[in-house]
N, C-alpha and C positions, 0 to 999 in steps of 0.2 A: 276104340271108339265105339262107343253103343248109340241105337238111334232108338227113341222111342215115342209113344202118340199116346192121351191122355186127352177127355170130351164131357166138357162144363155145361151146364145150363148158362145161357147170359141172358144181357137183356140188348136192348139195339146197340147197333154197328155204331161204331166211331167214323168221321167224316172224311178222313183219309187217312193213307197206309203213313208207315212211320218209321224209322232206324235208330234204334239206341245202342248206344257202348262200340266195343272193337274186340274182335276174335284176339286174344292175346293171353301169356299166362296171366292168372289169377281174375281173368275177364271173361267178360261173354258178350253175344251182341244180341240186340230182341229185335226183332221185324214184327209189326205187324198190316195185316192185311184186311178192311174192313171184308163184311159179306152177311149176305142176308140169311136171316134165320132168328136160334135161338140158341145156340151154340157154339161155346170157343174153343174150337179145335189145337190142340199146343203140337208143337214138334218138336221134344228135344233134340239136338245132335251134343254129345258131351265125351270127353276125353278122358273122367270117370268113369273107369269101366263098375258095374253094379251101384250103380248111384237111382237107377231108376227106382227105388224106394224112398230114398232122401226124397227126390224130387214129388214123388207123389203125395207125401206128405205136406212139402211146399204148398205145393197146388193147394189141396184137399184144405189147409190150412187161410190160403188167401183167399178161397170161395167165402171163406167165413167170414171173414174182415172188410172186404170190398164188394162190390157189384162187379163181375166180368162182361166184357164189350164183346158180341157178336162176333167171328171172325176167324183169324184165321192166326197165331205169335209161332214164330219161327224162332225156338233158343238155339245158338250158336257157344258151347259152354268150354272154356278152356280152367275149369278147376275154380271157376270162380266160389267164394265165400257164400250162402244165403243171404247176407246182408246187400252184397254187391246184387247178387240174380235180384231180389227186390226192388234196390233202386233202378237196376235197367228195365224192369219191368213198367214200375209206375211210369218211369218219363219217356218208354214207348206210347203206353196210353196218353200220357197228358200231352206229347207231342201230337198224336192221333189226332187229338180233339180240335187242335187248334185250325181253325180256318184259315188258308192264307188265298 
């Protein structure tokens, strides 16, 4: 199990925290947590041990494609694919956004 931390530029916070996917093989779960500032703080936890370069390149790679929300994404990673960490990522945030 490796843990590691990884600090974006963003732009404002999304309006409420949010829960995506299920800790399981080939899954992962995204938390996110709004918070003020200018910065998205990530937390991997992942059961890839040396993975923490894949992922940075992840990251480093989504800064380029999207705008990052304020705050605070909690990865929960059990071996998931980058296809699968992508869609749990977007529908942490699109869940975030929505007002209820």
């Amino acid at each position: 199990m490796e843990r590691f931390e990884f600090t974006y530029p963003a732009n404002a916070s999304l309006p409420s925290h949010a829960q995506a996917g299920v800790v399981g093989s080939g899954d992962l779960e995204a938390l996110y947590e709004p918070k003020d500032g200018a910065a998205l703080t990530v937390h991997v936890a992942t059961s890839v041990d040396g993975s923490q370069p894949l992922w940075q390149r992840f990251f480093d790679h989504l800064i380029g494609v999207r705008e990052l929300p304020a705050g605070q994404l909690e990865i929960n990673d059990f071996g998931a694919t980058p296809g699968v960490a992508r869609l749990r990522i977007e529908q942490v945030f699109e869940e975030a956004s929505n007002v209820r």
